[in-house]
N, C-alpha and C positions, 0 to 999 in steps of 0.2 A: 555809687557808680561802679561800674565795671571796669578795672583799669587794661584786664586785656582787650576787650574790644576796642577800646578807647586807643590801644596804643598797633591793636591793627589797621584802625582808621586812619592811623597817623602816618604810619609805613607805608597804605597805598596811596594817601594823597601824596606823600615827597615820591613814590615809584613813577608814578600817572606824570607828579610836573618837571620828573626829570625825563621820562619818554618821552615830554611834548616839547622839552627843550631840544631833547636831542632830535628829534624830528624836523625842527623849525630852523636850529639853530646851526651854520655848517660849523664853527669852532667844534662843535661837540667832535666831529671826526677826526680831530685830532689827538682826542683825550684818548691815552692808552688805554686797552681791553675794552674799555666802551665803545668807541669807534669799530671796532673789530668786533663786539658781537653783539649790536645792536644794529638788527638790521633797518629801522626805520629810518635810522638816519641819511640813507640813500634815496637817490634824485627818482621821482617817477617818471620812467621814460612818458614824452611828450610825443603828440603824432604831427602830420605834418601840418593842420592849423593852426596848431599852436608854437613850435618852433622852426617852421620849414624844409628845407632839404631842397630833393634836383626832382626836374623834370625831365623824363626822356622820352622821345618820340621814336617808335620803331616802323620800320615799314617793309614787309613782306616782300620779295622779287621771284619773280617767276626763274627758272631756269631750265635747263634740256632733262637733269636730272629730276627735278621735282618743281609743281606747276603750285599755284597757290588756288587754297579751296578755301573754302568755309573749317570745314573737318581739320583743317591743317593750322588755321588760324586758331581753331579752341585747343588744338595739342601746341601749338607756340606760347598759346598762353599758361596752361599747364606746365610746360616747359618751366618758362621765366618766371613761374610762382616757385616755384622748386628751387628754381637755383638763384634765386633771395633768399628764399629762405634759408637755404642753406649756410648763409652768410649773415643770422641774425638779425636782418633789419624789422623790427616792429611795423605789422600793419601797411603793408606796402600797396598802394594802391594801383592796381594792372587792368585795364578795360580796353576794350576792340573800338576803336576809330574808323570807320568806313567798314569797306571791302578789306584794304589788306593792312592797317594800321595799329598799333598798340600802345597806348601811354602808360608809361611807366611814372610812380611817384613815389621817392622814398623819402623816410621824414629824417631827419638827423643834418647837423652842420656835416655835409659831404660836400668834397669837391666835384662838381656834376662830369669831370672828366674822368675822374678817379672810379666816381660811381659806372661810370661805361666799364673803364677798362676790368672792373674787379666786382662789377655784380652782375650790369647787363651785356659782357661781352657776346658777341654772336657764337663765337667759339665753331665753325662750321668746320670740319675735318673733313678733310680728303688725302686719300693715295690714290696717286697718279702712277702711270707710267709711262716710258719715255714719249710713246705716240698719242699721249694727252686724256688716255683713258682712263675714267675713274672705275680705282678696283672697289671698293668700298668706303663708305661715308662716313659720319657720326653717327646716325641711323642706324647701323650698325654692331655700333658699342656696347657691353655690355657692362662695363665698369674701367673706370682709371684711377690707380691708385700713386701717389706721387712716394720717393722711397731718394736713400743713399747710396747709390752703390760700397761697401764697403773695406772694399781694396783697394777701389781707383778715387775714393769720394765724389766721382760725380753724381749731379741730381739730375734724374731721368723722374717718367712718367711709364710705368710699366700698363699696356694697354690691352685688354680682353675683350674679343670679340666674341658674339653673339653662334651660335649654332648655323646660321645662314650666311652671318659676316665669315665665322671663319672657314666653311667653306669655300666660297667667294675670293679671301685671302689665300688659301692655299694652291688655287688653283691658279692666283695672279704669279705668288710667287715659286711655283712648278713651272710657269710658260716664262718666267721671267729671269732663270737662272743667269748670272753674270751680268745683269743689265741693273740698274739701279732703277726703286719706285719711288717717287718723290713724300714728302710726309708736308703737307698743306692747311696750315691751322688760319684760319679769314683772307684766305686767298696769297698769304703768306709762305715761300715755304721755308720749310724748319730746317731740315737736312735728307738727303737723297741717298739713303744707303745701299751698296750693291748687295743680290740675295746671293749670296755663296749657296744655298743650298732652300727647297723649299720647306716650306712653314704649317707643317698640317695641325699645329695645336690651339691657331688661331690667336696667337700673343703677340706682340709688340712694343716698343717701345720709342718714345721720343726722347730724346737728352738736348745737353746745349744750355739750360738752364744756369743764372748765376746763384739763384738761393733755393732753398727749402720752400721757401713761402712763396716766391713766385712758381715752380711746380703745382705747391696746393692749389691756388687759385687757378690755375689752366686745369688740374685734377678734378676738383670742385665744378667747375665748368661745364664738362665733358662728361661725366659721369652722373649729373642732375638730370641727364635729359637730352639726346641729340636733337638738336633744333631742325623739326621736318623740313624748311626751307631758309635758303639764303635772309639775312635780314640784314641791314643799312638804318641808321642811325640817321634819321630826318632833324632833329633837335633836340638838343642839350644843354639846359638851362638852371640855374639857382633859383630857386623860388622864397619867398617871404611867407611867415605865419600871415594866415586870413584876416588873424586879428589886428594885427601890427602891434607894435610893441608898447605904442604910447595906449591902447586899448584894453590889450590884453591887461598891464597895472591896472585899469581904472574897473577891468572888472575884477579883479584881485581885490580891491578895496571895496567893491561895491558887495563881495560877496564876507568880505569879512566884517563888515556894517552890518546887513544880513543876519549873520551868526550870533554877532555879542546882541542884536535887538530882542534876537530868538531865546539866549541866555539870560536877558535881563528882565525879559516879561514873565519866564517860566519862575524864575525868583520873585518879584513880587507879587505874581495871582497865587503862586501855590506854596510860596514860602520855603520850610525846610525839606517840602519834597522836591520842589521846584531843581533847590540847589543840589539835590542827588541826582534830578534827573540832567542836568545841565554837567555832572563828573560822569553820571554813565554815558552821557551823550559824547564826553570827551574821549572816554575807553572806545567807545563805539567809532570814532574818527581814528583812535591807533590802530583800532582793528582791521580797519577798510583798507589803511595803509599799508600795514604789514601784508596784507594779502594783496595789494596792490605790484608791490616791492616782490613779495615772494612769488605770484603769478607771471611776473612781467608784462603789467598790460600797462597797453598803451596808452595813455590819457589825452581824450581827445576833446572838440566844443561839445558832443553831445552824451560824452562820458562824464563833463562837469557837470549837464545838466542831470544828467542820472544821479549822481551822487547826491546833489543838492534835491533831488525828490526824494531818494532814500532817505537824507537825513527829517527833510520835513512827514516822512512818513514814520519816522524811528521816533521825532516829536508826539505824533499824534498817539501814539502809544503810549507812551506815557502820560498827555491826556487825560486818555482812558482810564488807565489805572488809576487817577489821582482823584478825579471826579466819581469813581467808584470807593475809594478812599475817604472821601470828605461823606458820602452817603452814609456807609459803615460806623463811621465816629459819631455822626449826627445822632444816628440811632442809639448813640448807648454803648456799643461794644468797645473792648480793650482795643490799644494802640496796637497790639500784635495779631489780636483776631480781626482789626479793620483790615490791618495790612493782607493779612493771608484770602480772609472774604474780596476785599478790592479785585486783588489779582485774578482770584478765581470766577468773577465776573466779570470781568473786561477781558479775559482769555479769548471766547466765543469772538468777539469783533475782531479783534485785535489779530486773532489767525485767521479769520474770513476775511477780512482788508489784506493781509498779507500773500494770503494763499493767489487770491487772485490775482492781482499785479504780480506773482511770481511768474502765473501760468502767461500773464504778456508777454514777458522779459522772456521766457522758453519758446512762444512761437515766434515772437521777432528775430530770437537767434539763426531759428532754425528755417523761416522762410526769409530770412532778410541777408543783403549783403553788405558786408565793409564796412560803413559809420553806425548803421544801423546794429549792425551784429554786437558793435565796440559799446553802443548805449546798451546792449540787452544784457551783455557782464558783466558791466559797471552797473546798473540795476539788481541784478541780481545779487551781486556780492553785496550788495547795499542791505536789500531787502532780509537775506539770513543773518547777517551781523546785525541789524536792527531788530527783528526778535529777539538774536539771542541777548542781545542788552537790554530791552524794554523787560522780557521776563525773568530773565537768570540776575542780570548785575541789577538792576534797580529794586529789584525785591530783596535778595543779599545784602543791598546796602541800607535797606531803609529796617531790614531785620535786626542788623550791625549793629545801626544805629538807635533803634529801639531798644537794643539790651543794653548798651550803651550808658544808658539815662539819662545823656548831655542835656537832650531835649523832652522834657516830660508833659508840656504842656498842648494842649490839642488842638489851640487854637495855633498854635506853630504849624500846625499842618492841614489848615486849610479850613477845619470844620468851626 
């Protein structure tokens, strides 16, 4: 026997079942340095079927300033993708209801009020002046950035307008000297200062703020995007996961029934490849995760089912190679030229089966929207981590083990 191979085997299996501990397990986050730089041990953000979040109903209003169009409706929505985004919420679902409608859905335990006030506020900016005239809008804007003052500490929103806004602005504030222009954030106003003098560089500011973080978020706001038209908040709701909770466990079990039947069958048809293919198939579940966790994607009902085809495809790979294996041995050749022959003939399917379902998972990205797109990266990440396990780790490990000598006998692997 080999005892360093033997005592490499030994090292990855305790690595493997202590990353699946730590994956599974939440104690693990509290074990010093392992909790801190083991990233699988972090939660995969869930989307909104499976843990829920708020529903918001937005609805478009005409005004003297700006009329509601079709054009206006696809830049509001533009808009409100922008500025969730901006605020991190995973996979946010935003779609046009009628003529002048938009549902917002964001998934996360949010307060559905909190979620208006700090993702889908209207945020609609106006300066007035004193005879009710608007000088310019948020339309206008070209960036807001929120800041300290550093002498006075107060928190302002330092405001730059656009080449036509601040035009517009200079000109309100040249006709406007000694008269005060109102500053109007959702029909709001914030504070009315007098112009001592006019304003030709097109800047601004708002102040009045109690903290830092309420600034960002009016900043955030305002600078994702000026909302082409007034918008009004029709409804605002907490929603439940699709599945509900007593469902969603039962497919949790149903799918880890699933797994060990998958694990249990590949051990007794194909014996001690079985059981290598059943550890790479484990690596292959760290791997999906860790890129899961490092991507930040969302995990949705049709992101499980993508995974659960990658893995049943990641199976069928190995398969291949084992039934090319068992052929090899039949024939007569050594344990290490079956292995190496095996591989080399189950390659051909194994990247034709793969290549193809990759090129699905690419057009579905690319002409599909929202669940669909969420299936076609969860497939896809499936699909190259399952190669690279089916050819890289499973043939390392059955080399490993081969030099190994634990297992010498041929009928231990299938023939």
């Amino acid at each position: 026997m080999k005892w360093n191979k033997i005592l490499i085997l030994a090292g990855l299996v305790i690595l493997v079942a202590l990353a699946t501990a730590a994956a599974v397990t939440p104690a693990f986050k509290n074990i010093p340095y392992l909790g801190k730089y083991l990233p699988l041990i972090k939660d995969v953000t869930l989307g909104l079927d499976l843990q829920g979040g708020v529903h918001v109903v937005l609805e478009a209003k005409d005004t003297p300033e700006a009329k509601v169009t079709q054009e206006s409706m696809q830049q509001l929505m533009a808009v409100i993708q922008r500025r969730v985004d901006q605020f991190g919420v995973a996979e946010p679902v935003i779609q046009q209801q009628g003529r002048n409608r938009l549902i917002v859905e964001i998934a996360g335990r949010i307060d559905p009020e909190e979620a208006v006030r700090n993702l889908v506020k209207t945020a609609y900016l106006e300066f007035k002046t004193m005879d009710g005239k608007t000088v310019v809008t948020g339309a206008d804007l070209k960036d807001a950035v929120e800041s300290r003052d550093p002498v006075s500490g107060q928190v302002k929103v330092d405001l730059t307008f656009n080449a036509a806004g601040a035009k517009k602005f200079a000109d309100a504030t040249a006709a406007n000297v000694g008269k005060p222009i109102a500053i109007i954030l959702d029909g709001k106003v914030l504070q009315s200062p007098v112009v001592e003098e006019p304003i030709p560089n097109g800047k601004a500011q708002i102040t009045g703020y109690e903290s830092l973080e309420e600034a960002h978020n009016i900043a955030v706001l305002l600078r994702s995007g000026a909302l082409p038209v007034k918008v009004e908040v029709v409804e605002n709701r907490a929603v439940g996961p699709a599945l509900g909770a007593d469902s969603l466990q039962k497919s949790k079990h149903a799918g880890l029934v699933g797994v060990l039947a998958i694990l249990i069958f590949m051990i007794m048809y194909y014996r001690v490849p079985g059981l290598v293919a059943d550890f790479a198939l484990l690596i292959y579940a760290l791997i999906v995760l860790a890129i899961y966790v490092g991507m930040n994607v969302t995990m949705t009902l049709p992101g499980i089912a993508a995974f659960l085809l990658s893995l049943g495809i990641a199976v069928d790979a190995n398969v291949l190679i084992f039934e090319r294996l068992k052929e090899e041995l039949r024939a007569g050749k050594s344990l290490r030229s079956a292995i190496d022959a095996g591989f080399k003939r189950a390659f051909t399917a194994i990247f034709d089966a793969n290549a193809t379902t990759l090129i699905a998972a690419v057009v579905l990205y690319f002409f599909g929207t929202g669940s669909v797109r969420g299936f076609a990266i969860t497939l896809g990440i499936g699909i190259v981590a399952s190669m690279f396990t089916a050819i890289t780790v499973t043939r390392w490990l059955l080399h490993l083990l081969a030099g190994s000598g634990l297992v010498r006998n041929v009928r231990a692997y299938g023939a």
